[in-house]
Structures are given as structure tokens and as C-alpha cells.
C-alpha positions in Angstrom: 0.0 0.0 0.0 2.5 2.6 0.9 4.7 1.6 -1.9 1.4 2.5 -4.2 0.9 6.1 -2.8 3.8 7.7 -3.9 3.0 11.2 -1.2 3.8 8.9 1.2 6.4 6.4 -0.4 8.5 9.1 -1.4 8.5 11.4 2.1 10.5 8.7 3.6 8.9 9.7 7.3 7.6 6.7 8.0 6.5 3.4 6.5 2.6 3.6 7.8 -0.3 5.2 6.2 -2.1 6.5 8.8 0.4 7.2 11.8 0.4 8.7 15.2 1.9 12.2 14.7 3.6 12.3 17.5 5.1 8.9 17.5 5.5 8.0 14.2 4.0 4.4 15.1 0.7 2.6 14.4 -2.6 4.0 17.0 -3.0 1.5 19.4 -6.6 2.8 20.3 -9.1 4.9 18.7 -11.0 5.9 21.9 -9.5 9.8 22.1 -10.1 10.5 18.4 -13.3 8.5 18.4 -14.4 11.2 21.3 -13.5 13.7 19.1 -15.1 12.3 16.0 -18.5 11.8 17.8 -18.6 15.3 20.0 -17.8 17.2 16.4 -21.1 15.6 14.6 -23.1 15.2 18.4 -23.8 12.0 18.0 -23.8 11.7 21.7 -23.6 7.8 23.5 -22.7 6.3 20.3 -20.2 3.6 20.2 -17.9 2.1 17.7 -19.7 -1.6 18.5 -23.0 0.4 17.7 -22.2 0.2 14.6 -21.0 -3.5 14.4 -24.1 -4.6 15.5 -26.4 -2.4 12.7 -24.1 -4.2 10.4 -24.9 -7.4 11.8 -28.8 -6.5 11.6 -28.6 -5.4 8.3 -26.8 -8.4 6.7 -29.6 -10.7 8.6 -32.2 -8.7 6.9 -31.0 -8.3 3.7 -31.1 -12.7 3.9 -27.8 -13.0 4.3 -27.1 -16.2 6.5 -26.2 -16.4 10.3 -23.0 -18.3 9.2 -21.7 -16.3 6.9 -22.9 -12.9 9.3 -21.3 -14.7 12.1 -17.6 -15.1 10.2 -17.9 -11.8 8.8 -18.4 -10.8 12.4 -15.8 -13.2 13.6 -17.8 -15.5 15.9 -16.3 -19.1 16.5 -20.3 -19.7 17.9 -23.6 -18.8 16.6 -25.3 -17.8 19.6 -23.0 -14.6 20.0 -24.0 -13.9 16.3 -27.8 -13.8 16.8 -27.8 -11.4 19.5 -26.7 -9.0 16.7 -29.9 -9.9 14.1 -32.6 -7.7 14.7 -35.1 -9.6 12.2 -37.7 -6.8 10.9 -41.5 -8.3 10.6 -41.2 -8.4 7.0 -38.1 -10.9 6.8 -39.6 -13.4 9.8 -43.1 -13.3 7.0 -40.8 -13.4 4.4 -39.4 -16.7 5.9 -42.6 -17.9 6.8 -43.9 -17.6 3.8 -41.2 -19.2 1.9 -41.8 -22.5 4.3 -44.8 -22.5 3.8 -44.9 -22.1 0.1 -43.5 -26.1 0.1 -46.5 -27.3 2.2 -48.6 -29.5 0.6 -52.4 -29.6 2.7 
């Protein structure tokens, strides 16, 4: 990557795209600039796992499968992935409906 970007290849300050300014070294935690980030656009009590678990909710509903949510997300178990997924209404009758479309009466 840095060898691709040649601002940063060529200034020869150091080898990571996105350093510490003062340290010249990878962040180790986003939680000061995150602070910052959130104060500027007063978004208040929102959290950087806020947004992991939208993600999560969103992928469900858009029928993407607990599996594949839950090694996007990382999970070694599937119980810790569906306290993410939020179903809305219309993708538990979606699924109902689906079942039931292979019934035979």
C-alpha cells in the first residue's frame, strides 16, 4: 500500500499510512479520536460496537445467512451472532412464507 501512494512512499517519514503524529508508530486505540469524532457531529452515547451490531442486523435482513454474518463478524459460535440480528416483521413473514410455500395440505 504505501509503496502505491507515492505522497507517502517518497517522504520517507515513515513506512505507515495513517500514523500517530507524535510517534510515528501505528494508533493503538481509537477511543481519544473517536471522542472527538463523535462530540464534532453530536452524535452523543454512540459507540464504535454500535455500529457493528447495525451491520450485523442489516446483513440478517437483507437474507444473508447467520453463518456467513457470524464469520464476517468473527464468531467461533452462533449464539453470539444472533444477539446481533434484529429480524424486521417483514423478513420473519418473508421466511414464513417461503416454508410455507413447500406445504402440501
Amino acid at each position: 500500500m504505501v509503496a502505491a501512494h507515492p505522497a507517502i512512499a517518497g517522504a520517507g517519514i515513515c513506512p505507515y499510512v495513517v500514523p500517530n503524529p507524535e510517534t510515528k508508530l501505528p494508533f493503538v486505540t481509537l477511543k481519544r479520536a473517536w471522542g472527538t469524532a463523535r462530540r464534532e457531529a453530536g452524535l452523543g452515547d454512540f459507540h464504535l460496537h454500535d455500529l457493528r451490531h447495525s451491520a450485523a442486523s442489516f446483513m440478517i435482513n437483507a437474507g444473508i445467512d447467520f453463518y456467513a454474518v457470524g464469520k464476517v463478524l468473527g464468531h467461533a459460535d452462533h449464539k453470539s451472532t444472533m444477539r446481533y440480528s434484529h429480524l424486521a416483521n417483514e423478513t420473519l413473514l418473508a421466511a414464513v412464507e417461503a416454508g410455507a410455500a413447500n406445504m402440501r395440505l
